[in-house]
N, C-alpha and C positions, 0 to 999 in steps of 0.2 A: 124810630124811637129806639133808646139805649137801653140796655138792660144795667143791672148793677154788675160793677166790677166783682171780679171773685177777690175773694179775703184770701193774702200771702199764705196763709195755711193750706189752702186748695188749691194754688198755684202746682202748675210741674215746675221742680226746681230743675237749673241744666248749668252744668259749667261747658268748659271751653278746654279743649283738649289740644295742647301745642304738640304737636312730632316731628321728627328730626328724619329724614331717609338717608342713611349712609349707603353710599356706594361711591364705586368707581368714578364710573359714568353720569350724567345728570340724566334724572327723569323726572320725566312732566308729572306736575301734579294732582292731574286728573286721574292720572293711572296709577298712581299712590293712593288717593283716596277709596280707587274704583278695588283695587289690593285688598285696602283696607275693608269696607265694607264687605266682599267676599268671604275674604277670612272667617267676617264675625257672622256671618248667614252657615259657613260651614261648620262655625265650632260652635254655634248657639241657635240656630235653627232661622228660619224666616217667623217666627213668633217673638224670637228670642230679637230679631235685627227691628221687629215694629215696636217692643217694648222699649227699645232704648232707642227708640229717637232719634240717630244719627242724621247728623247735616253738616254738610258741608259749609262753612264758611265763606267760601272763596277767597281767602286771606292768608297769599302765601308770603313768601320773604325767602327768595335764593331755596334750600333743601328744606327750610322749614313750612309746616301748614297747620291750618287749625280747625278743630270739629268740636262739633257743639253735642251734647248728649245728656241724657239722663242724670240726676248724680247719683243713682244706686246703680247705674253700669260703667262707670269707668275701671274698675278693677278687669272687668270682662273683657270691655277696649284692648287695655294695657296685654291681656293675654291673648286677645285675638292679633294684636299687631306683632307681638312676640313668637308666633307661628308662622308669620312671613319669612321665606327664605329668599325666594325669586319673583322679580316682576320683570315681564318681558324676556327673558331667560338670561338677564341680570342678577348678580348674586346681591341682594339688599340685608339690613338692616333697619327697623323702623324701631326706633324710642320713642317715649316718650319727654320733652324736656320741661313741661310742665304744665297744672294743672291750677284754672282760675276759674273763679264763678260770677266774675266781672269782665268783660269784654276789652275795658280799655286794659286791666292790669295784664291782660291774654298777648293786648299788641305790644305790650311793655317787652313781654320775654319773647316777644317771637325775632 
């Protein structure tokens, strides 16, 4: 037996976070993601990385990838990925290139 659906009000809301890794070299995007999450456990705590919900996608495109998260932490994302310097003792950059709260508009920009 079903219960009642929750009313859009009670929902968690989550958009879709597209990022960009520049570097030289290509790297896999497990170990971007895995970067990623890191980061936000070291700059916001393991309370701070269960409140926002982070999830991987698994929807890359060549250097691009996409995460799915809370919508009151993506500003926190955006500075947790801006703290990455190195992955794999690679010198990176990780942007952001955009931010959707509809999946398909997500694979649009990716």
């Amino acid at each position: 037996m079903k219960g009642k659906p929750l009313l859009p009000t009670l929902r968690i809301k989550k958009r879709y976070v597209v990022y960009e890794v520049v570097s030289e070299q290509a790297i896999d995007s497990r170990e971007a993601v895995k970067a990623i999450i890191e980061s936000y456990a070291k700059c916001f705590g393991t309370f701070g990385l269960a409140e926002a919900g982070i999830l991987d996608t698994r929807i890359y495109a060549g250097s691009r990838g996409m995460l799915k998260i809370n919508h009151r932490y993506v500003d926190n994302l955006r500075a947790a990925m801006a703290m990455i310097k190195t992955i794999n003792t690679q010198k990176v950059i990780i942007r952001t290139a955009a931010v959707s709260g509809i999946l398909r508009k997500a694979k649009l920009k990716l």
